[in-house]
N, C-alpha and C positions, 0 to 999 in steps of 0.2 A: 473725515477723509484720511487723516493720518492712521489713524487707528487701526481704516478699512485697510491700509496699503502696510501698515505690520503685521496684520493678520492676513495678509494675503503669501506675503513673501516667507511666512514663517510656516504658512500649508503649503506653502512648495515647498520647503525645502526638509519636510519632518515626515517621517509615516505616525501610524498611530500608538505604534512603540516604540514613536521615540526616535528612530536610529534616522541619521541624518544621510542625505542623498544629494546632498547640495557639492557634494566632490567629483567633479565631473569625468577626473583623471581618472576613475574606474567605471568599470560596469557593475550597476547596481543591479541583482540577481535577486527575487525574491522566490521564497518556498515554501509554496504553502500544502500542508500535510493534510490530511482529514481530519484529524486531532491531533491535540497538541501534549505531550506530556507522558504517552504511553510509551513501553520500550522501544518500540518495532521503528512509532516513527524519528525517538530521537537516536536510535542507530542509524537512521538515514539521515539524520540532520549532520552527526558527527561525520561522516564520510563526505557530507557537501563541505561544511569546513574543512576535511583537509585538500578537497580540489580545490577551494578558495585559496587558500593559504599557499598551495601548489603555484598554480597560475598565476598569485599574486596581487594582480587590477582586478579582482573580485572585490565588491560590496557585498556580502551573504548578507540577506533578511530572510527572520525566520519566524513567522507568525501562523497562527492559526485556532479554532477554534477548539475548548479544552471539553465539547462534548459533542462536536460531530455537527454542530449546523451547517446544512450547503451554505441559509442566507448570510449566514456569519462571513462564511467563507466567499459570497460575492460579495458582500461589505467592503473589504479587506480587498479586492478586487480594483474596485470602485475610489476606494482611498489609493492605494496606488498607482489608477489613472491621473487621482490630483497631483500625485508625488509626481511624474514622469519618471517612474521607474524603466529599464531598459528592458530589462524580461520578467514575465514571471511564471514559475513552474505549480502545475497545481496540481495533485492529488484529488478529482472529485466527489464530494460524497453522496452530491445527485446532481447524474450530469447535463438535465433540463435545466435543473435550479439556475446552476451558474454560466449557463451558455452565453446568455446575453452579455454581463458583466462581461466575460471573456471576450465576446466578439468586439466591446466595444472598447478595450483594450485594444484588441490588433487595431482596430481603426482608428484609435490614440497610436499609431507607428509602436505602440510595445510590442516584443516577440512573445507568443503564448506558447507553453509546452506543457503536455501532461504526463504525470510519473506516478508508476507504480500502480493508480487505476486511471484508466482511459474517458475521457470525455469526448461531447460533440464534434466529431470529427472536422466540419468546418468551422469550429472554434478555436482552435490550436493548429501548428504547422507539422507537429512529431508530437507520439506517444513514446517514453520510455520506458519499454517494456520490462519488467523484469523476466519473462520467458512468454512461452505463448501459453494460452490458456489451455490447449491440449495438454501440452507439459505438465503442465500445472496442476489441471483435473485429471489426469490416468493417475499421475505419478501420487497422488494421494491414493487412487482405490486401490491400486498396485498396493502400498503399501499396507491397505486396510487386510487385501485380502491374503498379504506374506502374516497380516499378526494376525489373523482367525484362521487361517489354514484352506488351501486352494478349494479343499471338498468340502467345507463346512457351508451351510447354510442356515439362515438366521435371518432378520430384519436389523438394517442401516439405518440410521436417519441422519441430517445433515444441519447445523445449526452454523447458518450464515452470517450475514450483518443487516444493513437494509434493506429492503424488497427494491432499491431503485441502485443498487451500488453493482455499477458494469462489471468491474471487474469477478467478481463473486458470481455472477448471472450466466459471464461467461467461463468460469470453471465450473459451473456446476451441468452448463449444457454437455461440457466435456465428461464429468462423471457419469451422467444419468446413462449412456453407451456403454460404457464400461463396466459398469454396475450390471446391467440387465445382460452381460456377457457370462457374467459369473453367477456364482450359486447363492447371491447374497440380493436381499428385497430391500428397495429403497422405499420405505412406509411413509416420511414427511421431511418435510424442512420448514424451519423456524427462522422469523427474521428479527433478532431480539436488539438490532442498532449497534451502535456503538455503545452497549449498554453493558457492564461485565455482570450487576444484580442480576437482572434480564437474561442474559447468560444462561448462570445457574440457575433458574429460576427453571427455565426453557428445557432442561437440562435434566434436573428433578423432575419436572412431570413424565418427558417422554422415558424414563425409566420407570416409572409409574404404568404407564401405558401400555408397555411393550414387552410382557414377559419373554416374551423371544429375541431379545435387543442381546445381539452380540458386538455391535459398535457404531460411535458416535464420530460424525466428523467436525470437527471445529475451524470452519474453514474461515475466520479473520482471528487478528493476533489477542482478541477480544473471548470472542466467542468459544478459542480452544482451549485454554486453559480455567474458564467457568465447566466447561464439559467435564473437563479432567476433575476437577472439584468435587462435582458431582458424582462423580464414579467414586472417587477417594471418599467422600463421606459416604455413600449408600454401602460401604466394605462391600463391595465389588469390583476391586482393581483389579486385572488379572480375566476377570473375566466379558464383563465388558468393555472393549478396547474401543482406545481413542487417538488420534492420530488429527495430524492439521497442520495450521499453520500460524506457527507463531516465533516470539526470537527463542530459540536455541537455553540459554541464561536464564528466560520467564519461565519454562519448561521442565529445566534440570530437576525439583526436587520430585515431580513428576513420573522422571524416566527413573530416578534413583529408587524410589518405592516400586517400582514396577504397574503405576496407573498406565503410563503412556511410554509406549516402546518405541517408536521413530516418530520424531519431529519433522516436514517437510518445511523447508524455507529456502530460501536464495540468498545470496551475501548482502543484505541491508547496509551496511556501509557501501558498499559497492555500487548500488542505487542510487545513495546520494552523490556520489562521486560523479559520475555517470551523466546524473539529473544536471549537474553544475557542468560539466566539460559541453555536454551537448549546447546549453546555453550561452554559453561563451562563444561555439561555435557557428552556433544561429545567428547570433548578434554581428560578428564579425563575417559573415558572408561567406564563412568555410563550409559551411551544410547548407546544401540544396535536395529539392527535391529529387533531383534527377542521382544522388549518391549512394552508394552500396556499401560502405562504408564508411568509418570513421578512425582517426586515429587520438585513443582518451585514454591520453595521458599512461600511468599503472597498469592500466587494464589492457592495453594495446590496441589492435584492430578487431575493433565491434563492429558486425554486422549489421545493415538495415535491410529491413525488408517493406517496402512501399515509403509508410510514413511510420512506421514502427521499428527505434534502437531497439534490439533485442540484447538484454546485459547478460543472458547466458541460461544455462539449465537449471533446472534443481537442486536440491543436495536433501540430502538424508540424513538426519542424526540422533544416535543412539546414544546407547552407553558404554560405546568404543571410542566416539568421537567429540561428543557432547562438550567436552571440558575445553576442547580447543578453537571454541567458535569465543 
């Protein structure tokens, strides 16, 4: 009996890395990424720590799976129902997978919020957006078809992430329009995970394929710099172009040879920031459904639209601007 009541009081009060939750004088904020270790998501982690640190009564936890499991990531869910954690934000990487864990969160009284990719909408209270998905998806073909040239015509192709990863499904809805506006064929898309071999793998064949391939898009922070690889080893930089989304920094030696001429992204630290204000906000009853705003912190007055913080537009970068991200 004793033993049962040490081990009971010591799973309340621990997650499963550790970091203790048992200080009640703060809100315990958990973050969980789709993977854990790569640059993209821990420029978002860095930007949640410095709202933590901002605000102050922040608890950051920062765990996640370091190859992309949804179940990993309802685990982790699930253990933090034991912990009585206060909120936690999740990045999904299949948003069936973890719907349940989530809902049964909320119905443990924790706040659920999703960032950067969108889940089961009545799983979560707010998505934090990083732009919308039109944004998102023009503002890549824009860019594909500013580096092959408005008249030029050719075959695209698109290498994703998962076949069940929202966010990615909803930019690509946004590109396939855009695409078929212009003089440029979109022949396949590939779903190689959160895999970077896979990637390139993906990458190499359809240059293979496509003697007519004037450009690849790599549209997770995964899959666009495997592209890029790929074009760099086939010595065809320059000719067939790549363009995506990934951090700015992974990118550089890319832009610097001339594989890949604009990087698209959004301010990743800015996400995390963002991802942590909102949940603060949640927790303490300043965000409602019924709000059109918010006021976070740095970043000022963010916009909401419905259930989705929108943290702002796109950005573009090259080899004008590259160095200062």
């Amino acid at each position: 009996m004793l033993l049962l009541l040490i081990s009971l009081i010591s799973l309340g009060c621990r997650t499963e890395s550790g970091t203790n939750v048992g200080d009640r004088d703060k809100l315990t904020v958990c973050l969980l990424p789709k993977i854990k270790g790569i640059p993209y998501f821990t420029s978002c982690h860095t930007g949640a720590q410095e709202a933590a640190a901002e605000l102050g009564d922040i608890e950051l936890i920062y765990d996640g799976p370091i190859d992309g499991d949804p179940k990993e990531q309802a685990e982790l869910i699930e253990q933090w129902i034991v912990d009585g954690v206060d909120v936690i934000c999740i990045a999904p990487n299949a948003p069936l997978v973890v719907a349940n864990a989530m809902k049964e969160a909320r119905t443990a009284g924790i706040h659920v919020i999703t960032w950067d990719a969108d889940g089961v909408p009545e799983s979560r209270s707010f998505f934090v957006n990083q732009a919308t998905p039109e944004s998102i998806g023009r503002g890549m073909v824009d860019v594909m078809i500013a580096d092959v040239g408005p008249d030029q015509e050719g075959d695209v192709v698109i290498i994703s992430s998962d076949a069940t990863s929202a966010n990615q499904n909803s930019w690509i809805d946004a590109m396939k329009p855009a695409i078929e506006e212009s003089k440029l064929t979109l022949q396949t898309i590939k779903y190689p995970g959160e895999n970077a071999a896979n990637a390139l793998a993906d990458a190499q064949d359809l240059i293979k394929v496509y003697p007519n391939l004037k450009g690849i898009f790599g549209i997770s922070s995964v899959s666009f710099p495997g592209a890029a690889e790929a074009v760099r080893q086939a010595s065809k930089s320059g000719e067939i172009k790549v363009t995506g989304l990934a951090v700015p920094s992974e990118m550089k030696s890319y832009v610097d040879d001339g594989t890949v001429n604009s990087v698209v992204l959004w301010n990743t630290k800015d996400l995390g920031y963002l991802t942590v204000q909102v949940a603060k906000a949640l927790a303490e009853g300043r965000l409602t459904d019924s709000d059109t705003s918010l006021n976070a912190g740095r970043l000022g007055e963010i916009q909401i639209e419905g259930d989705n913080v929108l943290l702002g537009d796109v950005m573009v970068f090259n080899k004008d601007n590259i160095d200062s991200f």
